[in-house]
C-alpha positions as a LaTeX table, in Angstrom:
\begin{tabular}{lrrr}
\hline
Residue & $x$ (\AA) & $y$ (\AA) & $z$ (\AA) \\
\hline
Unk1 & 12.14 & 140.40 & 94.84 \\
Unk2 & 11.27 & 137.14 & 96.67 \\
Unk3 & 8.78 & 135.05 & 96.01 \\
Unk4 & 5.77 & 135.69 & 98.75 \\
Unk5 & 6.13 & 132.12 & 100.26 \\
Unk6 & 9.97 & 132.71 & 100.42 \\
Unk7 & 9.66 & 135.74 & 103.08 \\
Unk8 & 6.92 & 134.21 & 104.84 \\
Unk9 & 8.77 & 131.97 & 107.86 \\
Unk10 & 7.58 & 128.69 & 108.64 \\
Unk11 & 8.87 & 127.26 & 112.53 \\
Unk12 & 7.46 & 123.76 & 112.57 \\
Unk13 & 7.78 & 121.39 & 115.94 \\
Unk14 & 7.25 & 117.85 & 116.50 \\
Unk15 & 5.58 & 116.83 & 120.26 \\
Unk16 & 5.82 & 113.47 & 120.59 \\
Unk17 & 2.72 & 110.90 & 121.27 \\
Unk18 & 1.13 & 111.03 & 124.66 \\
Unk19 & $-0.75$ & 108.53 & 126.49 \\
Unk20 & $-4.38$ & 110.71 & 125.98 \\
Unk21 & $-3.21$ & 111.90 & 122.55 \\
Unk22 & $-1.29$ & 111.09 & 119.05 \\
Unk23 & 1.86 & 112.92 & 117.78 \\
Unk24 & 1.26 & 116.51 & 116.64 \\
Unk25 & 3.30 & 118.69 & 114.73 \\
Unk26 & 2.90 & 122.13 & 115.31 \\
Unk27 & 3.51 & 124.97 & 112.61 \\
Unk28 & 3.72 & 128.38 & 113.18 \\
Unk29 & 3.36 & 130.79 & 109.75 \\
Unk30 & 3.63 & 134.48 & 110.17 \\
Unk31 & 1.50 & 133.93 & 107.06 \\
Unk32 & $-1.33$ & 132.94 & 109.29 \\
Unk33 & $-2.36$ & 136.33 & 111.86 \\
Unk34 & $-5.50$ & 135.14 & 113.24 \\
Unk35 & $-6.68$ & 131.80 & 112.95 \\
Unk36 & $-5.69$ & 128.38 & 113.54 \\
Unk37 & $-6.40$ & 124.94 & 112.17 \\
Unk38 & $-5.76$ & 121.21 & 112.78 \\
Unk39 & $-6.45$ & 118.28 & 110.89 \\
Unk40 & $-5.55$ & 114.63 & 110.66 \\
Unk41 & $-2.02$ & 113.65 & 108.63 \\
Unk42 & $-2.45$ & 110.43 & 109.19 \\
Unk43 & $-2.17$ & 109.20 & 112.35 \\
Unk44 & $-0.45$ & 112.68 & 113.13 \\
Unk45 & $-2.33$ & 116.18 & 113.89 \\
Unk46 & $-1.15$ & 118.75 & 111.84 \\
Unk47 & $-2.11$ & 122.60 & 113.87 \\
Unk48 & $-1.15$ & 125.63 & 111.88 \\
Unk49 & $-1.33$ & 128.56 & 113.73 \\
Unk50 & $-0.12$ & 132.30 & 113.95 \\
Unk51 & 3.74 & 132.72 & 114.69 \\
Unk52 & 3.23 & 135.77 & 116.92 \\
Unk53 & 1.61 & 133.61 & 119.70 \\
Unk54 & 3.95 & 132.28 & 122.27 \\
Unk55 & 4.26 & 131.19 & 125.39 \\
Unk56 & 1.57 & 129.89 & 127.08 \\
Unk57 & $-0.99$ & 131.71 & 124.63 \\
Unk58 & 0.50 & 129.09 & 122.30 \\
Unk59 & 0.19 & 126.11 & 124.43 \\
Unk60 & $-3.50$ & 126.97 & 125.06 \\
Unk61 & $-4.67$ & 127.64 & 121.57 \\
Unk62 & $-2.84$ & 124.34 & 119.95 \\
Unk63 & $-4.17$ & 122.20 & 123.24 \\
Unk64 & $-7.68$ & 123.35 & 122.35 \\
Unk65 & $-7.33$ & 122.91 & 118.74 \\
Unk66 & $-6.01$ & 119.12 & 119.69 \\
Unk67 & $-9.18$ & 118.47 & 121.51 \\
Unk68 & $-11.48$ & 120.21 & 119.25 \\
Unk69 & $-10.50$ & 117.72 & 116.25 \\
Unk70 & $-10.17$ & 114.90 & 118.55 \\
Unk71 & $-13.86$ & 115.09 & 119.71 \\
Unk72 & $-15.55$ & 115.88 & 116.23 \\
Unk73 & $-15.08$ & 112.75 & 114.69 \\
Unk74 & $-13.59$ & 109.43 & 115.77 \\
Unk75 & $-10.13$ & 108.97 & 114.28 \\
Unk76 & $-10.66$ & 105.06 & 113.20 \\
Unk77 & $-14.11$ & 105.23 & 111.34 \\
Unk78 & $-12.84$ & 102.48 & 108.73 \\
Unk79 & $-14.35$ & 99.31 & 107.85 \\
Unk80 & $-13.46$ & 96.00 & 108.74 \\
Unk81 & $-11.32$ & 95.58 & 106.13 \\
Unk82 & $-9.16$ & 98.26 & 106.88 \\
Unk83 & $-9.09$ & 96.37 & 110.44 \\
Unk84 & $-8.13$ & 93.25 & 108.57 \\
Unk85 & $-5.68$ & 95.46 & 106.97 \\
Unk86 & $-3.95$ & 96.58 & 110.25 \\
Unk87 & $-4.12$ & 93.73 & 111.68 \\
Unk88 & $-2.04$ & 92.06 & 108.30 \\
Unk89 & 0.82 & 95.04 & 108.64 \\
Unk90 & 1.02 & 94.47 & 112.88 \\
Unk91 & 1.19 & 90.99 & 112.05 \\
Unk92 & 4.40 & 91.31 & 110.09 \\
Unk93 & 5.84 & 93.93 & 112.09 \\
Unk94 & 5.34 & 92.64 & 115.51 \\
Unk95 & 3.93 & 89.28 & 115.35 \\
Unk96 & 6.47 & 87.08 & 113.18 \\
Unk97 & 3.56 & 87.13 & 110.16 \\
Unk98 & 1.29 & 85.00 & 112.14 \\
Unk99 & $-2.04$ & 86.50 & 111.05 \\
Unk100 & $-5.89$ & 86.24 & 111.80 \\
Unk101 & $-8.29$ & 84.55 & 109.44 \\
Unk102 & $-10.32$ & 87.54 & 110.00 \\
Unk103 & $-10.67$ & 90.81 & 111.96 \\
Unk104 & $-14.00$ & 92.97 & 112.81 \\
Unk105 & $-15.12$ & 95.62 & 115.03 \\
Unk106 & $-18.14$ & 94.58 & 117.09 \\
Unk107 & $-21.07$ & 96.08 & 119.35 \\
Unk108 & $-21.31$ & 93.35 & 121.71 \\
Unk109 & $-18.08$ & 93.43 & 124.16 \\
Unk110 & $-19.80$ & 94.55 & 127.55 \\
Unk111 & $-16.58$ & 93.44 & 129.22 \\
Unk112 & $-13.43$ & 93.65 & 127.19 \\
Unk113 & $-11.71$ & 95.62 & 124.51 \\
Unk114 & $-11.02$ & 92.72 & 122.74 \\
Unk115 & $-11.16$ & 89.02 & 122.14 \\
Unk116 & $-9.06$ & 85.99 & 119.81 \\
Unk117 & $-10.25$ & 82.90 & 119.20 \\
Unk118 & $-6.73$ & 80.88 & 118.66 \\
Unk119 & $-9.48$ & 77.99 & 117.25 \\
Unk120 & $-11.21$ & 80.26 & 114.53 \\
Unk121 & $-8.25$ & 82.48 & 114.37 \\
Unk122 & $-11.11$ & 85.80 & 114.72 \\
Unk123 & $-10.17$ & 88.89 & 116.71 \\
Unk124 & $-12.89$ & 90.75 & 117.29 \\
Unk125 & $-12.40$ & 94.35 & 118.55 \\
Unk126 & $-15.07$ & 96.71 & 120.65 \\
Unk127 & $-16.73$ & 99.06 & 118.49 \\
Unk128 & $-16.21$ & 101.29 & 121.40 \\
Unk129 & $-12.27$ & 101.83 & 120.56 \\
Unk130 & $-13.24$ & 103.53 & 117.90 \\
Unk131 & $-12.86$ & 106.61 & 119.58 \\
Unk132 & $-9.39$ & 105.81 & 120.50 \\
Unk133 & $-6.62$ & 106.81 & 119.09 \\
Unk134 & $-4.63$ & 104.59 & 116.60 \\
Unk135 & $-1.38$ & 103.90 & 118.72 \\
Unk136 & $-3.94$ & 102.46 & 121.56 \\
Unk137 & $-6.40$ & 100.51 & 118.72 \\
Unk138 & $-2.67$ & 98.83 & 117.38 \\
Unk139 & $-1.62$ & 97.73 & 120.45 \\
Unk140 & $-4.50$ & 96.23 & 121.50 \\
Unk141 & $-4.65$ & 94.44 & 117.93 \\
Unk142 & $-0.62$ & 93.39 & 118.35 \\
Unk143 & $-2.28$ & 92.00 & 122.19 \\
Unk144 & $-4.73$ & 89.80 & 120.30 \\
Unk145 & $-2.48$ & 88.58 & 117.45 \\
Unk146 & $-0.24$ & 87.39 & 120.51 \\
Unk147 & $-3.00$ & 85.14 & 121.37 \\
Unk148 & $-2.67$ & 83.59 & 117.85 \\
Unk149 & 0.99 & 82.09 & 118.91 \\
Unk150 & 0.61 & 81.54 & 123.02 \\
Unk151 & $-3.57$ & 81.44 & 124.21 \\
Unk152 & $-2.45$ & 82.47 & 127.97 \\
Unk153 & $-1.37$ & 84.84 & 129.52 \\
Unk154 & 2.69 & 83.77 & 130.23 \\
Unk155 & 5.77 & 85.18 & 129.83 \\
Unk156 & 6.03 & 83.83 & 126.45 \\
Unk157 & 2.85 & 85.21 & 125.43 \\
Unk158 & 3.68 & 88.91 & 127.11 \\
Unk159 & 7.32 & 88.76 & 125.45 \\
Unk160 & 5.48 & 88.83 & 122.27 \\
Unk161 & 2.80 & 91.42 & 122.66 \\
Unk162 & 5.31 & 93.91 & 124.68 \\
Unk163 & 7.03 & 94.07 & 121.09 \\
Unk164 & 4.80 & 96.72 & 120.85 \\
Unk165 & 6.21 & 99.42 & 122.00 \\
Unk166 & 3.39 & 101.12 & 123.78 \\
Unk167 & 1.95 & 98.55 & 125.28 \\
Unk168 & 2.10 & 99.94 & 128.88 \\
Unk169 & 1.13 & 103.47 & 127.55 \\
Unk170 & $-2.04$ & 101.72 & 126.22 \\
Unk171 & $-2.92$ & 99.58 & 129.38 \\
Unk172 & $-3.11$ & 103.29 & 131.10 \\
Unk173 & $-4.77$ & 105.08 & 128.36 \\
Unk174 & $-7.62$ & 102.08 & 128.32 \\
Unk175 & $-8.13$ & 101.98 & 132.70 \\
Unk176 & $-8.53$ & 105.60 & 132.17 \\
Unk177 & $-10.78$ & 105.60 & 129.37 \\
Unk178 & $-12.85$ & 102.62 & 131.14 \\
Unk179 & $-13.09$ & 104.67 & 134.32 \\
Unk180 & $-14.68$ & 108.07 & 131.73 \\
Unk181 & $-17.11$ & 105.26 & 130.33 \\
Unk182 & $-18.01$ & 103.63 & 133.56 \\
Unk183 & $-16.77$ & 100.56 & 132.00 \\
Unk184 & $-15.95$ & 97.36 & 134.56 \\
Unk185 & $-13.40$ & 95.72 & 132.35 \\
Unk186 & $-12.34$ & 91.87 & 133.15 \\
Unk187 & $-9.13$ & 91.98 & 134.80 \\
Unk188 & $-5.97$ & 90.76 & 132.61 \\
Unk189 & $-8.50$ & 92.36 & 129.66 \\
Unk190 & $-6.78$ & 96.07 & 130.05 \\
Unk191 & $-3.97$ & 94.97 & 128.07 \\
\hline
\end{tabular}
């Protein structure tokens, strides 16, 4: 006789990041006959739900699991230090190791999501990206750090923070999220 978790069948699928939401993998347990759950795997949401649903059914119940967990808590609650932290790793990945002196969120920005001081060598980042999901938070970080090697707005400079690879998937997620919060955002300060 098999083991239990042998006979029970596991279908697990991938959907990649959107612009208004993170990667989520999906798993369907005939285990599982009622309920469903999500929760964060890092910057990935994990939704395990009952294999019998399909079809539609199965696109509404994971979409509303999705925004249930994104709405309960923001996903970036960390410190500064784990700001400073993300800011070291985008650095070395995306900005040829050319790091900040410091990183910190901040309750003060009426007007952008963001700021560098090439002088100081400071980002300082909105408090109110919190909410946001990671992928939009690290490219707006790898968009400061770019300030650290070229201060305007050039090619040069662009060349650099477009390294990032969604970039143009955060300029849209922020004009969106700035229209929800009634936000007037400097121009050239979307990303």
């Amino acid at each position: 006789m098999a083991p239990r978790d042998a006979r029970a069948a596991l279908e697990v699928v991938v959907e990649p990041p959107r612009f208004d939401r993170p990667e989520v993998e999906v798993r369907a347990s005939s285990r599982r006959t009622k309920t469903g759950t999500a929760h964060w795997s890092g910057s990935r949401i994990v939704v395990q739900i009952p294999a019998r649903i399909r079809g539609r059914e199965r696109r509404a119940f994971v979409d509303e699991l999705v925004e249930r967990l994104l709405t309960q808590r923001p996903q970036n609650a960390a410190g500064d230090a784990a700001l400073e932290e993300r800011c070291r790793v985008l650095a070395d990945l995306y900005n040829d190791g050319v790091r900040p002196s410091a990183a910190r969120w901040v309750a003060n920005q009426r007007s952008r999501w963001a700021s560098c001081s090439p002088d100081t060598r400071e980002i300082r980042v909105s408090s109110r990206l919190r909410q946001c999901p990671e992928w939009v938070i690290d490219a707006v970080l790898v968009h400061e750090l770019a300030h650290l090697q070229v201060v305007e707005h050039s090619a040069e400079f662009y060349a650099i923070a477009e390294r990032h690879p969604r970039q143009g998937d955060s300029a849209l997620f922020l004009e969106g999220y700035a229209l929800g919060l009634g936000l007037a955002v400097e121009e050239g300060d979307v990303l």
